[in-house]
N, C-alpha and C positions, 0 to 999 in steps of 0.2 A: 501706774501703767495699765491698769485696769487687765482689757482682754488682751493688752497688747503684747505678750511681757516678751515674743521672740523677737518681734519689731524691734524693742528698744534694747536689745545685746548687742552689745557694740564689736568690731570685726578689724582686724588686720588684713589692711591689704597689702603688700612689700612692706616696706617702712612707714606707712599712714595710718593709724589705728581712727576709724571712723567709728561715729556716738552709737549711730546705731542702725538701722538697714536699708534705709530708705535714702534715693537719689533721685535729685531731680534729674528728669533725663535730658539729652542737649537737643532744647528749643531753639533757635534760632527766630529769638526776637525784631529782627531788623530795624534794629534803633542805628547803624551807620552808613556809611556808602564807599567803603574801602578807604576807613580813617578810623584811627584810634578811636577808645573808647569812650563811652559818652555819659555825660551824669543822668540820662536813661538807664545805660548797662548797670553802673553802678546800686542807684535804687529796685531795680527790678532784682538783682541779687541780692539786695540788705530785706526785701519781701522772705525770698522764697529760705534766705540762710535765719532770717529770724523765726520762722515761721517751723523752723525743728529741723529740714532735710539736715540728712548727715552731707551728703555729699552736691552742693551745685554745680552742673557743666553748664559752662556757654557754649552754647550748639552752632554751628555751621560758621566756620570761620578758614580762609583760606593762608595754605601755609607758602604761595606762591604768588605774584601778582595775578588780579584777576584777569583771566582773557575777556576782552572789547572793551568797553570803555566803564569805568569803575563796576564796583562789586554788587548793586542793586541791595543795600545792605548791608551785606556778607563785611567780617570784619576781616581786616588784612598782620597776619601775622610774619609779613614778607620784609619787615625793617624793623631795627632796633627803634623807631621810634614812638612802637605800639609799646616796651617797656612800662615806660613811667607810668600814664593813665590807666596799665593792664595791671599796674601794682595794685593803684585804687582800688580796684574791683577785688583783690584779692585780701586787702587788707579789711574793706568793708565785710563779705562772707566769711572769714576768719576770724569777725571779733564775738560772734554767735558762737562759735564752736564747731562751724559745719568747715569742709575742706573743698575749695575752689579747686574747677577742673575745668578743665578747654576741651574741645573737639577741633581736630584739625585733619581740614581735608585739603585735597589735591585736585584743583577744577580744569580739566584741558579740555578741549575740541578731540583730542587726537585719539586713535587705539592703540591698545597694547601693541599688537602687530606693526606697526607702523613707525615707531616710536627707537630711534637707532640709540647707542650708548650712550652719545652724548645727554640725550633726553633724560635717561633712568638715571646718569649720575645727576641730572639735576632734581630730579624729583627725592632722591635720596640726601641730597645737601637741602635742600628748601625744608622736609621735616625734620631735617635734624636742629637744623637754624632756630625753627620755629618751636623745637621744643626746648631749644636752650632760652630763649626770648620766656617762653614760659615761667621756667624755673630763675630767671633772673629778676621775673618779677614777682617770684615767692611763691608761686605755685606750687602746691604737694601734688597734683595729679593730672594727667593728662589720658584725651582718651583717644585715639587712630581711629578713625571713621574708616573703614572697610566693610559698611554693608549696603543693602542698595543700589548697587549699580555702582558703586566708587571707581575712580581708577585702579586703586590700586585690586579693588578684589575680581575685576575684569581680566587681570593679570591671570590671577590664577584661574580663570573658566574658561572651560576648554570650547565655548558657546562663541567666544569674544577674542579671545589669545590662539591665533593661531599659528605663531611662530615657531622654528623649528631649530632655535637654539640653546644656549644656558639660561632665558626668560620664558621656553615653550618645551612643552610636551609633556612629556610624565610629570606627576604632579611635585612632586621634590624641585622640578625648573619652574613651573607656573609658580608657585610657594616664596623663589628665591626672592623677588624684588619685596618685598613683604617682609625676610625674613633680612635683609639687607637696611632695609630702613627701622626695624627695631632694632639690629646689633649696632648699628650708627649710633641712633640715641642713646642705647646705654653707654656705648664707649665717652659718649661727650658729656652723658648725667650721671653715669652710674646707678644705685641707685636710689639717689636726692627725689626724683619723682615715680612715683606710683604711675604704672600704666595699664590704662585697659583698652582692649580691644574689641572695636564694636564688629559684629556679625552678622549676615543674612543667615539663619539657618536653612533655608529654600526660596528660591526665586521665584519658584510656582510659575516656571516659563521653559519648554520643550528646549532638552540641553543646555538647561540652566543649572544653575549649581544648588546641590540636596544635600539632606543632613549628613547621609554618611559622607559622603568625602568631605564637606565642611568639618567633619570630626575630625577626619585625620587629617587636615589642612590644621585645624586648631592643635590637636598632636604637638607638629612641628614648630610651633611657635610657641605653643605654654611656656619654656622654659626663658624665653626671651618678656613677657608681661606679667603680668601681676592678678588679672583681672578676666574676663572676655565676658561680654556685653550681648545676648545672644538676639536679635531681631529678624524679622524677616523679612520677603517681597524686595521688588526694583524700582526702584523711583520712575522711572523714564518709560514703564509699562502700565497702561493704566488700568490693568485687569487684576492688578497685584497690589494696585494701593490699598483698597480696600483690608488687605489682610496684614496691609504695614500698620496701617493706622486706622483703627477699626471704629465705621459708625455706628448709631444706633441699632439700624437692623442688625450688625453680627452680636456675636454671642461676646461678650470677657473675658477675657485672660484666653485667646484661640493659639496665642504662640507658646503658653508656659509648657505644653509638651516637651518642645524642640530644648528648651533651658534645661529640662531635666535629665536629657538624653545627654548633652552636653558634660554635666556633673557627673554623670555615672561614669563619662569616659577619660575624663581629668581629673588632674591633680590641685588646680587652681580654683580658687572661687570664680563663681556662673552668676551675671547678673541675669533676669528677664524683665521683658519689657511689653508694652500692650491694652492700654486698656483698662487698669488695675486701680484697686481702692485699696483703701486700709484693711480692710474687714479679710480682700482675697489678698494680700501682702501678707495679712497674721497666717492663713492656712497656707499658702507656699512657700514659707519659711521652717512651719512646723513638720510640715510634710518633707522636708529638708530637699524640695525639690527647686531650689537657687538662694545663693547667699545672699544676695542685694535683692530688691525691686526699683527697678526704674518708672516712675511716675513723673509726665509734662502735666497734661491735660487736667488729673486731680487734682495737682498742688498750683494750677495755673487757676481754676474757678475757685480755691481754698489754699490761700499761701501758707495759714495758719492751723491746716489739718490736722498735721502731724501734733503740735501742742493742744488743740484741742482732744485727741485721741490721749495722749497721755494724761488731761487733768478728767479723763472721763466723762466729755463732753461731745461723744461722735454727735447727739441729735440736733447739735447745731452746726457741724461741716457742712456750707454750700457744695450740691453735689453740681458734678461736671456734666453736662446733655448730651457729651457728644457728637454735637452739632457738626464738629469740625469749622469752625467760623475763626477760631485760634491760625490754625491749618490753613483754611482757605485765604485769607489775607496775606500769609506770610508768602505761600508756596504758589498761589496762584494771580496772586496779584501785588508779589511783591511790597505790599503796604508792611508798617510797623504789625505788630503783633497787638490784640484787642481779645479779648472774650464774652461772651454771648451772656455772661450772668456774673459777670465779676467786671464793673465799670469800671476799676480803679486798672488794672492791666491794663500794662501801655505808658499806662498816666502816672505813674509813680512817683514822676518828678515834679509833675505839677502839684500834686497833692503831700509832698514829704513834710511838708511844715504847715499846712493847714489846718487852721482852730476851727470852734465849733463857731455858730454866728454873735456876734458881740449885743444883740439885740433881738429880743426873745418877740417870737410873731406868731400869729395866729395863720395857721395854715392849715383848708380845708382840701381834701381830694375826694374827687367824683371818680369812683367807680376802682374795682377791688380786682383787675386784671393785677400782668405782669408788671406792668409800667408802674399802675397806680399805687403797688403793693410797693416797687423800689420805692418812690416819691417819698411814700410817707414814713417808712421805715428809716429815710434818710433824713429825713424831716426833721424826725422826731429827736436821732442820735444828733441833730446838730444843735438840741437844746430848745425847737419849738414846741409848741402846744397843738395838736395835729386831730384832724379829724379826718375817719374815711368815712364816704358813704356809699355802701352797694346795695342794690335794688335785689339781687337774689339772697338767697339764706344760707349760700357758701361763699366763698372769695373765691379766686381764680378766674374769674372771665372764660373768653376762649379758648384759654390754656389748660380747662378742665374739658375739655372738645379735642383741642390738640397730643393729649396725653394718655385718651382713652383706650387706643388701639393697644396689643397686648405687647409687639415689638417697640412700645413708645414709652416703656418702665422708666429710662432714664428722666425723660419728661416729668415722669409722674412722681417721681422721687423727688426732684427736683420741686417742682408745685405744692407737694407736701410739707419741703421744707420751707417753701416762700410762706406758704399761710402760716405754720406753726411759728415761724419768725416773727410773722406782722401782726398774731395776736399778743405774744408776748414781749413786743418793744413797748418799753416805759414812756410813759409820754404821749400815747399816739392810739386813740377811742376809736373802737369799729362800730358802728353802724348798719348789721347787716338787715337786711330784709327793709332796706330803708331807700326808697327813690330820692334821690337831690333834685327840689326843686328849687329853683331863683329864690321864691319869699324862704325857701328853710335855711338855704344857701347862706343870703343876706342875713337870717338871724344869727349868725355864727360869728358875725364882722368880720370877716378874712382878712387879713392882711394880703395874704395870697392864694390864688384861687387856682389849683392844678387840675385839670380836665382830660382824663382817662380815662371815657368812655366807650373803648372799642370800636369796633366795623361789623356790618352785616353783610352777610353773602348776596354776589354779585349774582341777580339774576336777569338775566337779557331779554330784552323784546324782540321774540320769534315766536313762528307761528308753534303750537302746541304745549308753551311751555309751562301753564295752568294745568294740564294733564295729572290724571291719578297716578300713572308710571314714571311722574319725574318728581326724583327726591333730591335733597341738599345732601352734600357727602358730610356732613357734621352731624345730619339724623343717623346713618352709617356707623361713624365712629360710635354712637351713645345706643346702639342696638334698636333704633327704634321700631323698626319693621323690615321683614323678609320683601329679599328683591327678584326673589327667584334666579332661576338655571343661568339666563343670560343678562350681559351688564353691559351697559357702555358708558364710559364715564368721560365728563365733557372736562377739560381743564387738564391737561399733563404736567405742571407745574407740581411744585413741593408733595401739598394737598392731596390735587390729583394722583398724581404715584406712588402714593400711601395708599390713598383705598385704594387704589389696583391691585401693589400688593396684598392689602388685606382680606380680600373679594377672592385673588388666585388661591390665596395660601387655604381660601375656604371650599376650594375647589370651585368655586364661580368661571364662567368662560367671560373675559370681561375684554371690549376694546376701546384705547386708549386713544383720545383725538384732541387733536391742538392746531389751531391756525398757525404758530409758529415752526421755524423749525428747531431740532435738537439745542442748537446753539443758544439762542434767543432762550429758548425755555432752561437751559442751565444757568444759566446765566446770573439767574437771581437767588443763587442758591448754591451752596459750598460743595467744589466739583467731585472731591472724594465719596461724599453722601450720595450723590445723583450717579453716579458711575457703579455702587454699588447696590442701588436703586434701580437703575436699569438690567444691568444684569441677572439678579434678582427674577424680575420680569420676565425677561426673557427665559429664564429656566424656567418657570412656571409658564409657559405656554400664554403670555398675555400678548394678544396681538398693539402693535401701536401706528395709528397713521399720524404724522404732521402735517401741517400747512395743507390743513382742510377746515371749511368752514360747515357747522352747523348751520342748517339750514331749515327743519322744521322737525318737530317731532309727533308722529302719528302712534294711533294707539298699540303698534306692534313694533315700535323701532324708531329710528330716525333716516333722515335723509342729509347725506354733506354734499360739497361740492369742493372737489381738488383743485388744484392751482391750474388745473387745466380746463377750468370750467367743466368739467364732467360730472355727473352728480350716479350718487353712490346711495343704494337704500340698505342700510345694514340691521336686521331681524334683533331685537331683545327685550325681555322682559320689563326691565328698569332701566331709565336713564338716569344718572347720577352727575347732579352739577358740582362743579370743583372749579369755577371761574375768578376765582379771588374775592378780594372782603372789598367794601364799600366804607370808607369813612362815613360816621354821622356825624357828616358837617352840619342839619339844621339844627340836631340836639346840642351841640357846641358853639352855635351863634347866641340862644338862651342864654348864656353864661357870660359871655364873650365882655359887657359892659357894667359887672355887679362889683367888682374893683378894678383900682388902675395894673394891680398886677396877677395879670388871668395868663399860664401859659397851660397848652393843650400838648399833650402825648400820646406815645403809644399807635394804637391804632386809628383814633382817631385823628391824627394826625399824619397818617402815610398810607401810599397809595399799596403797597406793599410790606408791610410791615412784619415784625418776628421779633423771638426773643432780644435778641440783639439790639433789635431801636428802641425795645419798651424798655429794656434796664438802662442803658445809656442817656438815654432822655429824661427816663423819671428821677436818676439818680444827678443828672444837671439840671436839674427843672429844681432840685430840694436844696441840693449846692448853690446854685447862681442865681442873679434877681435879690 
C-alpha cells in the first residue's frame, strides 16, 4: 500500500462495508437516450470497478419519465424494464469487489412553489419505485442527487420555495419533502441498500443556500441515510460552475473545507468531492477531514490509479488536465463522455476484446508532440517495432509552450508523464535532436508512416506586424522578454485568455481583442474553463473588446475598427499575437508518397487543434490501418 495505507482501510457504510475510500463519483456518461442500459455502461464500469474504486455510481439518471421528448442520454429508472440490463451492470462491478451505486434525480420544468400535492406525492413514489428497481437489480447503494440546483433541494431554499404551507417556511417544512422521500425508501428497502446523500454545501448565489443551514438541513436527515456526499455550487448558474467543477485555473480540493465542517457536525460518514488525486485523498483522510473521496475526472484519465497506487506505482498514473472536455461534451453538448488524454473513454466497448496486431510492422513517427508521443507509445504496446523522430532535444512539442504558464501545472504534470512514458515503452527508439528527412525516413522501411509534426503561429498580413513591439504569445509563455507597463493581446481564444490572465495576474494593464463575438470565441473550447477564464479577467481589471478588427500596428499601439466601422487607436507598449496555429501542410506533403501507408495527426492535421485531437488521432492512427 506503500503511502497509501488510510486509502486502502476499508469503511462501513449501513450494511455495505466498502474495500476501501475511494468512489468514483456519479459521471453521467451519456451512453443512452431514456432506455435501459447499454454494453457502453456496462464496460465503462467493469474499467473504473476493475481499476480498484471501492465504490462506482452511475451519475445522472432520471427516477421519472423525462420531460420533452426522451432523456438526451440520461438513463430512465421510470420502469421495471431498466431491471434486467441494470442487473448487468451490477453484476459486472461487483465481480472486482467494488459496490455499484445509482444516482437518482428528479428532472421537472416546474417550482417547488408551484407544484400542488398531487405533484409531491408523485415525486415521492417515482423515488421510491426507482430505488426499489435499484435494489431488485442487486444494487448495495444508492445515492439522492440533492445538490445543484436539484428539485428536491429547491425545496428546501428559501431563494426558490416560496410556499407557505407543510412544504414552505421554516426550515423543518422546506426539509419535509426530502425527509419524506428518504422515509419512503426505507420503508420499501429497509436497510437492503446503503444511502448517500449528495449536497451543495453553498450555492455561492445571493439567498442561496450556505453551509450552516445545510448543516442543520443535514441534521435532520442523518438519521434517515447512511452517507452525505458533501459538493457544491448550482448548475443552472454559470458563475458557480467553476467552483462545482473546478478548472485549471482554480486551486484543488476548494470544497474539502465545507466536507470537514460537515463531519465535525454529524454523526454519519462525510464524503468530498472536487478536483482530487490520490496523493490529496491520502492527506484528507489522515487529517480525518471525510471518510470517502469522491473522484470522476482522476479515475476517468487513470481507471487504473487506484491499483497502481497500491502496487507503488504512482509515477505511471496518467494525470487528469483538467480540461474539462469530459464535462464539456456531456453537459454541454450532450455527446457520449470522451477524455482529452485517456482515448480508450467512451470506447470501452469497442476496445473490450481487442488483441494486439497479428502482424508485427515497422512504424516510424515524425515528431515528439502530444499526438506523436500517443502514436507510438500505442504502437509499440500493440507489438510493433516503432521509431520516433524529433528534431529538438526534448519531446513535447507545443505542449512544452502550452504548459509553461505557472496556473498550467496540471498541463505540465501531465507532459512529464507523457515523456517519461514514451522513453520507457519497450519496443519504441527515440530519436531526439534528430530531423526526419524523406531519404532518413525511407531508410527505416516503414511499413507505416505517422506525421505529427505540429502547427506554427498564425501570423496575419497587416500593416506593422514585423515590428519590434509585436511578439508571439508562446515567446510570453517561455519568459522570453519584458513587454512592458501596457499589452494588447490580439486573439481571445483559449491561448489568448491565458496570457491575459497571466500578463493581469503580473500586474500588466493588458486589452483583449477578437473579431468574434463571446459566443463564436467559446465555442471551441469547454464552457466551464472559459466562464472561469473570463471571470477571472474580469476581476483582474483586463479590459476585453469583440468583433473588432486589427487593423495596423504602429510603434506605440495599434489601431481596430469596430463593427461599426469606427476605428479606435489603443496606446501600449507590446502587442502580443495569439491568433491560432497554422498546420504545416508543406512539411507534410514531403512525406505524404514515401509509403502506401502515411496517416498525418495532431496539429498538423487540424485547423484547431488540442490535447484532445492529438491523443485520439495518434492513438487511432497506432490502432487502425
Amino acid at each position: 500500500m506503500g503511502n497509501f495505507e488510510h486509502i486502502f482501510k476499508p469503511l462501513k457504510i449501513g450494511n455495505v462495508v466498502v474495500k476501501n475510500r475511494i468512489e468514483f463519483a456519479p459521471v453521467g456518461p451519456l451512453f443512452s437516450s431514456n432506455l435501459p442500459v447499454s454494453r457502453e455502461h456496462f464496460e465503462w464500469g467493469r474499467q473504473i470497478a476493475r481499476g480498484g474504486a471501492a465504490i462506482v455510481t452511475m451519475g445522472d439518471n432520471a427516477v421519472a419519465p423525462f420531460p420533452g421528448s426522451g432523456g438526451s442520454g440520461v438513463l430512465s429508472l421510470a420502469s421495471d424494464q431498466v431491471i434486467n440490463p441494470l442487473s448487468v451492470f451490477v453484476e459486472t462491478v461487483h465481480r472486482y469487489g467494488a459496490v455499484a451505486s445509482i444516482q437518482l434525480s428528479y428532472n421537472s420544468a416546474s417550482s417547488p412553489t408551484k407544484m400542488n400535492g398531487a405533484e409531491i406525492d408523485t415525486i415521492i413514489h417515482s423515488y421510491t419505485s426507482a430505488a426499489y428497481r435499484c435494489l431488485k437489480a442487486g444494487m448495495k447503494m444508492i445515492m439522492i442527487h440533492g445538490a445543484h440546483g436539484q428539485l428536491i433541494s429547491q425545496f428546501f431554499s428559501p431563494r426558490k420555495n416560496l410556499r407557505n404551507d407543510a412544504y414552505g417556511g421554516k426550515l423543518e417544512n422546506r426539509a419535509r419533502l426530502v425527509s419524506e422521500i428518504l422515509q419512503s425508501i426505507r420503508d420499501k428497502v429497509g436497510d437492503r441498500l446503503a444511502i448517500e446523500y449528495r449536497i451543495s454545501a453553498d450555492e455561492f448565489l445571493p439567498n442561496g443556500l450556505q453551509i450552516e443551514e445545510q448543516i442543520q438541513f443535514a441534521k435532520l436527515i442523518q438519521d434517515k441515510i447512511d452517507l452525505i456526499h458533501v459538493s457544491a455550487g448550482f448548475l443552472d448558474e454559470d458563475r458557480t460552475l467553476p467552483r462545482m467543477i473546478q478548472p485549471a485555473y482554480l486551486p484543488r480540493g476548494i470544497n474539502v473545507d465545507f466536507a470537514a465542517m460537515f463531519k465535525k457536525n454529524l454523526r454519519i460518514p462525510v464524503t468530498t468531492v472536487g478536483s482530487l488525486n490520490l496523493k490529496m485523498a491520502e492527506q484528507i483522510l489522515g487529517e480525518k477531514r471525510a471518510d470517502i473521496v469522491a473522484m470522476g475526472r482522476t479515475l476517468i484519465a487513470d481507471p487504473d490509479c487506484i491499483n497502481k497506487a497500491r502496487r507503488g506505482q504512482e509515477d505511471t498514473i496518467r494525470p487528469c488536465l483538467r480540461c474539462n472536455t469530459c464535462i464539456d461534451r456531456t453537459h454541454s453538448h450532450r455527446l457520449p463522455i470522451r477524455c482529452a488524454v485517456n482515448p480508450i473513454i467512451g470506447r470501452e466497448a469497442e476496445f473490450v476484446n481487442r488483441l494486439t496486431s497479428p502482424a508485427r510492422e515497422k512504424v516510424v513517427v515524425i515528431g515528439g508532440g502530444p499526438a506523436g508521443m500517443e502514436a507510438a507509445r500505442m504502437a509499440a504496446s500493440q507489438g510493433h517495432e516503432v521509431v520516433l523522430y524529433e528534431k529538438n532535444a526534448n519531446l513535447g512539442g507545443n505542449l512544452r509552450i502550452a504548459s509553461a504558464l505557472p496556473f498550467k501545472s496540471d498541463m505540465k504534470t501531465y507532459l512529464d508523464w507523457a515523456v517519461r512514458t514514451t522513453m520507457k515503452t519497450p519496443g519504441l527508439t527515440v530519436r531526439l535532436s534528430t530531423e526526419a528527412k524523406p531519404e532518413t525516413v525511407m531508410s527505416e522501411k516503414p511499413d507505416k508512416l505517422i506525421i505529427a509534426i505540429g502547427a506554427e503561429p498564425m501570423i496575419p498580413t497587416i500593416p506593422g506586424i514585423g515590428r519590434d513591439n509585436v511578439i508571439w504569445a508562446g515567446d510570453i509563455y517561455m519568459g522570453a522578454r519584458d513587454v512592458g507597463d501596457s499589452v494588447v493581446v490580439a486573439g481571445a481564444g483559449l491561448i489568448g485568455a491565458e496570457t491575459t490572465l497571466y500578463l493581469a495576474q503580473h500586474g500588466n494593464k493588458v486589452t483583449l481583442i477578437d473579431m468574434l463575438t463571446f459566443e463564436e470565441i467559446n465555442a471551441g473550447s469547454p464552457y466551464i474553463s472559459m466562464v472561469a477564464l473570463r471571470t477571472l479577467l474580469r476581476e483582474l481589471g483586463a479590459e476585453i473588446k469583440t468583433e473588432v478588427k486589427l487593423e495596423s500596428i504602429t510603434g506605440t499601439g495599434i489601431v481596430i475598427v469596430d463593427k461599426n466601422y469606427e476605428k479606435i487607436r489603443i496606446p501600449c507598449n507590446t502587442v502580443v499575437l495569439a491568433l491560432g496555429m497554422e498546420p504545416r501542410v508543406e512539411v507534410v506533403e514531403k512525406f505524404r508518397c514515401l509509403t502506401t501507408n502515411v496517416i498525418a495527426i495532431g496539429d498538423c492535421n487540424n485547423q484547431r487543434g488540442n490535447v484532445y485531437r492529438a491523443t485520439s488521432e495518434g492513438f487511432f492512427a497506432a490502432m487502425d490501418g
